[in-house]
C-alpha positions as CSV (number, residue, x, y, z in Angstrom):
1,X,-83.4,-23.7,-14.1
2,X,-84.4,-27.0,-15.9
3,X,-83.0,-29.3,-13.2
4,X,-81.9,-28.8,-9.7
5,X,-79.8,-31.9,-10.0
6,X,-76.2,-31.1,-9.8
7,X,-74.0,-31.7,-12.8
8,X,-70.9,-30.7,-12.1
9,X,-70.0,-32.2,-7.8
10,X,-69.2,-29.6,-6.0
11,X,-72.7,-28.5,-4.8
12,X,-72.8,-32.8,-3.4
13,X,-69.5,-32.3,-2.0
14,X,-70.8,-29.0,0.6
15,X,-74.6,-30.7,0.4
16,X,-72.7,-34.2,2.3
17,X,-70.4,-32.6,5.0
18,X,-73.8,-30.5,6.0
19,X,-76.1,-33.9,5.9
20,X,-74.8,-37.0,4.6
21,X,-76.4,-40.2,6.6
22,X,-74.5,-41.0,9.3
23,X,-74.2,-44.5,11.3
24,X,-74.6,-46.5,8.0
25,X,-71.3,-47.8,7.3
26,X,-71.3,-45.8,4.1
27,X,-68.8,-43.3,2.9
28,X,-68.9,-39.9,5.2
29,X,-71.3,-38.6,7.8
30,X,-72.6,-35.1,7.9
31,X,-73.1,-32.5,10.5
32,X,-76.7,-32.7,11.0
33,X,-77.8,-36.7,9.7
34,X,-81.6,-35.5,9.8
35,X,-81.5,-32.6,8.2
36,X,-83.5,-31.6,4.7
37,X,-82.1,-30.2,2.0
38,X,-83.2,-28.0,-0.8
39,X,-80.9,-27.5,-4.0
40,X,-81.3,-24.3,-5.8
41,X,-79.0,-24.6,-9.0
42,X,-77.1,-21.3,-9.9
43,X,-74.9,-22.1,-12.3
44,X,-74.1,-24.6,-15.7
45,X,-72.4,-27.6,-15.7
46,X,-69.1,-26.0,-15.9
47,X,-69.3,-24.4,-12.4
48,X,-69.5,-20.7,-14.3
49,X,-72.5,-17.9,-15.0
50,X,-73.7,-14.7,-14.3
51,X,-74.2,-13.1,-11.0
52,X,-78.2,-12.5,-12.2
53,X,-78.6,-16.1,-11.7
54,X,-77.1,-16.0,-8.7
55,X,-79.7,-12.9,-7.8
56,X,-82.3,-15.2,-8.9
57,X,-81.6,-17.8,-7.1
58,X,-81.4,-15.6,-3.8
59,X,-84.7,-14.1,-4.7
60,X,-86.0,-17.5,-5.3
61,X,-84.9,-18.7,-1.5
62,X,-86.7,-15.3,-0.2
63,X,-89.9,-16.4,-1.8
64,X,-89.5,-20.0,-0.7
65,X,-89.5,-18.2,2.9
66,X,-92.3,-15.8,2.1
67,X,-94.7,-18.4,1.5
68,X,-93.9,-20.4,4.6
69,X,-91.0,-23.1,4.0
70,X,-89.0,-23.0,7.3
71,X,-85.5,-22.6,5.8
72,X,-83.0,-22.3,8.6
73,X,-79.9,-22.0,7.1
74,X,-78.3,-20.8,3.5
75,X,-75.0,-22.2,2.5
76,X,-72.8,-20.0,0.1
77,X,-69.8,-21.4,-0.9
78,X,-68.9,-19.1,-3.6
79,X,-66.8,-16.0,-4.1
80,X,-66.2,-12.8,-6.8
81,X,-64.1,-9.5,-6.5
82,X,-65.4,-6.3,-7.2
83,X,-63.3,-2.4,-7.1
84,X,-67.1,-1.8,-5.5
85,X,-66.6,-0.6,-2.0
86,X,-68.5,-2.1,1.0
87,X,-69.9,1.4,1.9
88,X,-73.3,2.0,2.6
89,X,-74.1,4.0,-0.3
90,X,-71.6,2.1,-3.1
91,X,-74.1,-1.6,-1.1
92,X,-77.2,-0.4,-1.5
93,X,-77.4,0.1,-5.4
94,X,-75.6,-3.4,-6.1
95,X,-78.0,-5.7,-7.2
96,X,-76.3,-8.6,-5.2
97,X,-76.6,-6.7,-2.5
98,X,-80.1,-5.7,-2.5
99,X,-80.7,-9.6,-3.1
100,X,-79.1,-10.9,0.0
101,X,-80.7,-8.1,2.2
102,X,-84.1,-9.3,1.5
103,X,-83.2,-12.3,2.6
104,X,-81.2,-11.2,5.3
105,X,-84.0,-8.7,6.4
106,X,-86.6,-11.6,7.1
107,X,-84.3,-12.6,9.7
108,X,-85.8,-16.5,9.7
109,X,-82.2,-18.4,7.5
110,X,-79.1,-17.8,8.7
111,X,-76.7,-17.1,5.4
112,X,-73.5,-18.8,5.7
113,X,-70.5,-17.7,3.0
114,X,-67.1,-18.8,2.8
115,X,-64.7,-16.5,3.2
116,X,-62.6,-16.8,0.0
117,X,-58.9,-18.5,-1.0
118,X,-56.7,-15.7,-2.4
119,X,-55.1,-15.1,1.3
120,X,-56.9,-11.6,1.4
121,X,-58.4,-9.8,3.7
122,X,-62.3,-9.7,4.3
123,X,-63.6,-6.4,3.9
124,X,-60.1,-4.8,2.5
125,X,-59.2,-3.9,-0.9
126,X,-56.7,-6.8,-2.4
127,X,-53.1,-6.4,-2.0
128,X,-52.1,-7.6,-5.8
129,X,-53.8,-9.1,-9.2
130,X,-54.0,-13.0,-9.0
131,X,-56.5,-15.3,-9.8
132,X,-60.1,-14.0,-9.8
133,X,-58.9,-10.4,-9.0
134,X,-58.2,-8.8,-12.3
135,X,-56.2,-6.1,-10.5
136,X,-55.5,-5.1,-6.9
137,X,-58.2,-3.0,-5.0
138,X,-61.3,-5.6,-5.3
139,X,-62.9,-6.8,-2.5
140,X,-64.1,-10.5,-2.5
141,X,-67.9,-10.2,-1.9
142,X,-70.6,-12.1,-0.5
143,X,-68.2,-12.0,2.8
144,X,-67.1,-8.3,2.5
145,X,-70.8,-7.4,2.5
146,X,-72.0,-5.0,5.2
147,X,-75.3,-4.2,7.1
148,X,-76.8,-8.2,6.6
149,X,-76.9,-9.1,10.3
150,X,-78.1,-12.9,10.0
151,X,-74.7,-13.6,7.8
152,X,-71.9,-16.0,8.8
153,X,-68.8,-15.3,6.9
154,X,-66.3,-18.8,7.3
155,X,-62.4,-19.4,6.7
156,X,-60.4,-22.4,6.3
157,X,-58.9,-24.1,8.8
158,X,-55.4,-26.4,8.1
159,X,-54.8,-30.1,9.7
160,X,-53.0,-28.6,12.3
161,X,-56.1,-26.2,13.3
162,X,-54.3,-22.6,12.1
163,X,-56.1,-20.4,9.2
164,X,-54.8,-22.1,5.8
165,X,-52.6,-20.3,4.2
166,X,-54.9,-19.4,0.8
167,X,-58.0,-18.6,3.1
168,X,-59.1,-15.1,3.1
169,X,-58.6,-13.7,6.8
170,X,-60.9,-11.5,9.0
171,X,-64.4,-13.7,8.8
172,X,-66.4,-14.3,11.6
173,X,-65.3,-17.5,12.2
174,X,-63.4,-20.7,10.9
175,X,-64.1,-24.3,10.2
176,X,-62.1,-27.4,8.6
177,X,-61.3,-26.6,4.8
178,X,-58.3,-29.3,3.7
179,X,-58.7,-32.4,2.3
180,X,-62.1,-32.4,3.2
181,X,-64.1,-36.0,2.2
182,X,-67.3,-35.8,1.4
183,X,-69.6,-36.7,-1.1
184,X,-69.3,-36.6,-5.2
185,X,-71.8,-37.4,-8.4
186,X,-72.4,-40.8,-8.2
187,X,-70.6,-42.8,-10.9
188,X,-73.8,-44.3,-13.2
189,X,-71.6,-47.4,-13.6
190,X,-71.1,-48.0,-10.1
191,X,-73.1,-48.9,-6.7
192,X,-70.3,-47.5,-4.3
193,X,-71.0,-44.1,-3.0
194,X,-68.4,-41.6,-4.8
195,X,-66.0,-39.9,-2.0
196,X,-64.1,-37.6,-3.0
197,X,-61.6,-35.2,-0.3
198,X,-61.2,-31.1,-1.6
199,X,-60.0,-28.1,0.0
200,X,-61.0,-24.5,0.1
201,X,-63.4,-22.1,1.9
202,X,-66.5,-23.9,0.4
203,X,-65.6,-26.8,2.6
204,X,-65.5,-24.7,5.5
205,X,-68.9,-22.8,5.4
206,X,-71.0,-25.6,5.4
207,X,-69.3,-27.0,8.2
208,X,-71.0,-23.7,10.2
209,X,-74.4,-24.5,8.3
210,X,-74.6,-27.7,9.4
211,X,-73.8,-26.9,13.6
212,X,-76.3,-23.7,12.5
213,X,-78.7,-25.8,11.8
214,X,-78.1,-28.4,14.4
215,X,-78.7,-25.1,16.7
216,X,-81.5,-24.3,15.0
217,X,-83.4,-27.7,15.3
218,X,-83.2,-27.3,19.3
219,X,-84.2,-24.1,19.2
220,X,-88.0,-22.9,19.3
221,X,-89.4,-22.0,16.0
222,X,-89.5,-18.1,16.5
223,X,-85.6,-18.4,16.9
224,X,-84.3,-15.7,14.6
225,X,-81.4,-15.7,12.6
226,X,-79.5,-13.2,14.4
227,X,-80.1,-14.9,17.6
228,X,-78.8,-18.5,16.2
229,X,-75.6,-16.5,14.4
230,X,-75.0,-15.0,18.2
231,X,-75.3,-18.5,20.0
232,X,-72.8,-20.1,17.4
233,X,-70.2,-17.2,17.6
234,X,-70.2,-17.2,20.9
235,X,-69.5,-20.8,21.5
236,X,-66.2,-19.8,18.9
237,X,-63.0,-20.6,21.2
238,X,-60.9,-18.6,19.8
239,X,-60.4,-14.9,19.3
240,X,-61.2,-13.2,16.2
241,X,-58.5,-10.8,14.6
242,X,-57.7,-10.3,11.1
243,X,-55.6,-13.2,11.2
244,X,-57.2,-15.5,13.4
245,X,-61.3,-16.4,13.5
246,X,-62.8,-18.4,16.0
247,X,-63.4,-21.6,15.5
248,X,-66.9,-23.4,16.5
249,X,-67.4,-25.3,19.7
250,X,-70.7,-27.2,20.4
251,X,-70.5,-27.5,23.9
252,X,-69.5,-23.7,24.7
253,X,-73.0,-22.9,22.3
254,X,-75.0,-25.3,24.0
255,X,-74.1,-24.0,27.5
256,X,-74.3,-20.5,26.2
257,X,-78.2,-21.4,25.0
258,X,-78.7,-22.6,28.2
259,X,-77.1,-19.6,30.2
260,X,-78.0,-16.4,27.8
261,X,-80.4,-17.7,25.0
262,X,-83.5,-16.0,26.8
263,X,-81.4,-12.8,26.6
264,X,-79.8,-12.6,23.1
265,X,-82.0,-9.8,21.1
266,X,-84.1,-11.0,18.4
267,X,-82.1,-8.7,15.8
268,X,-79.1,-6.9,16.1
269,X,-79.2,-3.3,17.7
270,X,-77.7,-2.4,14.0
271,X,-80.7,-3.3,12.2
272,X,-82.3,0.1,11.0
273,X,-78.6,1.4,9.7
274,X,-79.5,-0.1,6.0
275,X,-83.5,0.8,6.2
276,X,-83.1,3.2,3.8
277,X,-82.4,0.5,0.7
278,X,-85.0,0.2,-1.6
279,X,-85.8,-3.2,-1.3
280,X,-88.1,-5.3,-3.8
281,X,-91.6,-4.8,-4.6
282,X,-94.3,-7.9,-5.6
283,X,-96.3,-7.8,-8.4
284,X,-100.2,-9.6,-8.2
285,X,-98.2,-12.7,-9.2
286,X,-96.0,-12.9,-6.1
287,X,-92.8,-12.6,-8.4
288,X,-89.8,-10.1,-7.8
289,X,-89.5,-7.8,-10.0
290,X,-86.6,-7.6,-12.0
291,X,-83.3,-5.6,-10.5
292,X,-82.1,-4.3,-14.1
293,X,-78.9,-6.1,-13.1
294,X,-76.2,-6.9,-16.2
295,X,-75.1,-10.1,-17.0
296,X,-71.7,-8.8,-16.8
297,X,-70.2,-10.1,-14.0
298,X,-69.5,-13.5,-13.3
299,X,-69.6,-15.4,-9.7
300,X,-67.0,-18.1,-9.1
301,X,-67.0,-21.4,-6.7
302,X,-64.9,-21.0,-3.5
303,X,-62.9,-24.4,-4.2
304,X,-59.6,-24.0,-3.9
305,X,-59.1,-26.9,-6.4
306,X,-61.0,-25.5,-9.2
307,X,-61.5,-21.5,-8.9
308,X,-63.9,-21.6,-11.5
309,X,-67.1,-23.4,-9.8
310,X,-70.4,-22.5,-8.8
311,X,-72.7,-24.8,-8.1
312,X,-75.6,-25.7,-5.8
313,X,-77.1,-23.4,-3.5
314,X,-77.5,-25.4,-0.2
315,X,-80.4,-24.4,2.1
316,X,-81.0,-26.1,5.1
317,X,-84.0,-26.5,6.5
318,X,-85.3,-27.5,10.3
319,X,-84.7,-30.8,11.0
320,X,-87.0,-32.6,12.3
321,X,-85.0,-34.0,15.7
């Protein structure tokens, strides 16, 4: 709202393993050194709010794209559980929903969520009441979210390379999510970089936005979405199951955009099975007009440290290189 800065440390934690400045001698190095970054600040100080901000924020991005910033990727390391079904018709009246798919639907950012750390399954009702989840039969959601074909869903992976055993299972693919160092809010009274090492989902995701938009910075600019999402899970050496997601490998996308990228569709053959949803309209100003959403629900970080953040938005944009 006021300030983008963040307040609380986890949006700088995900912001530095996506593009801290590498080859300095200083603390960590990101995925992508060159990459830009754009904060978009969701929630207070206390890593808590309402999933309106959260619509505002995405609506925010979506006009960000509509008036011609090249945003590659979108980083979304954040989870909340809903009894709301991922059915077509239960999707398309959910605010949230409606939010991401017009962003989705411009198919230019690729929109990368963790996966979620109550050892659940995407897409599936929850087995028990714990944490978040008030009571079984909620689904964790942005990952459990159908019909939004440019989206990246991301578990954890431990030290010794299996699924962790608090990530949520079934995502698209999987990434490094313990004891993750990266960057923190600087300490005022100090000039050494803060470092700080977490664990959880949220570390994984933007490990995918980073080779996303490493992808996406070799890529001509007409790349879509879709067609980045398909070059990265197809470089994924490993077989996805609902226990086990593939995890990313550089060199099997980089030979795959050299063998198939001339071939992979510029949107999935999926696309018109959520035309129907009545997406947003722009006034003479430009601005979205408002969902009628509640301020009901609440949307919590993906951290397995702290359950109760939310942060920064991280959205990547082309690099330059």
């Amino acid at each position: 709202r006021d300030s983008a800065a963040d307040d609380f440390g986890h949006g700088t934690h995900v912001a530095g393993i996506i593009g801290a400045l590498g080859n300095n001698g200083i603390g960590i190095a990101g995925l992508n050194w060159k990459v830009n970054l754009i904060s978009v600040k969701a929630l207070d100080k206390n890593g808590s709010g309402y999933l309106s901000n959260v619509i505002d924020a995405l609506d925010y991005v979506t006009s960000l794209i509509n008036k011609g910033i090249k945003i590659r990727v979108v980083n979304l390391s954040l989870e909340s559980y809903f009894p709301l079904k991922p059915t077509h018709d239960e999707l398309v009246s959910f605010p949230l929903w409606r939010a991401f798919k017009n962003l989705d639907v411009l198919n230019k950012a690729v929109i990368v969520v963790a996966a979620g750390n109550y050892s659940e399954t995407i897409g599936k009702p929850s087995s028990r009441a714990h944490g978040l989840v008030q009571s079984a039969g909620c689904y964790v959601y942005p990952p459990s979210f159908k019909g939004l074909y440019g989206m990246i869903s991301v578990s954890a992976l431990d030290k010794s390379g299996s699924i962790a055993s608090f990530s949520n299972k079934g995502a698209d693919i999987s990434a490094p999510g313990v004891d993750i160092y990266s960057t923190w809010i600087q300490d005022k009274s100090s000039d050494t970089p803060t470092i700080r090492k977490s664990t959880g989902t949220s570390m994984a995701a933007p490990y995918i936005s980073g080779l996303s938009a490493l992808i996406a910075s070799i890529m001509p600019n007409n790349t879509t979405a879709y067609q980045i999402k398909q070059i990265l899970l197809e470089g994924a050496n490993a077989s996805m199951t609902a226990s086990e997601s593939g995890s990313p490998n550089i060199r099997a996308a980089l030979e795959y955009i050299e063998n198939n990228a001339s071939k992979i569709p510029a949107k999935s053959s999926k696309w018109a099975e959520y035309d129907d949803y009545n997406s947003y309209e722009s006034g003479s100003s430009g601005e979205f007009y408002d969902y009628g959403e509640e301020d009901s629900g609440t949307c919590n970080g993906g951290s397995f440290d702290f359950f109760t953040l939310i942060f920064l938005f991280t959205l990547v944009k082309k690099s330059s290189t």
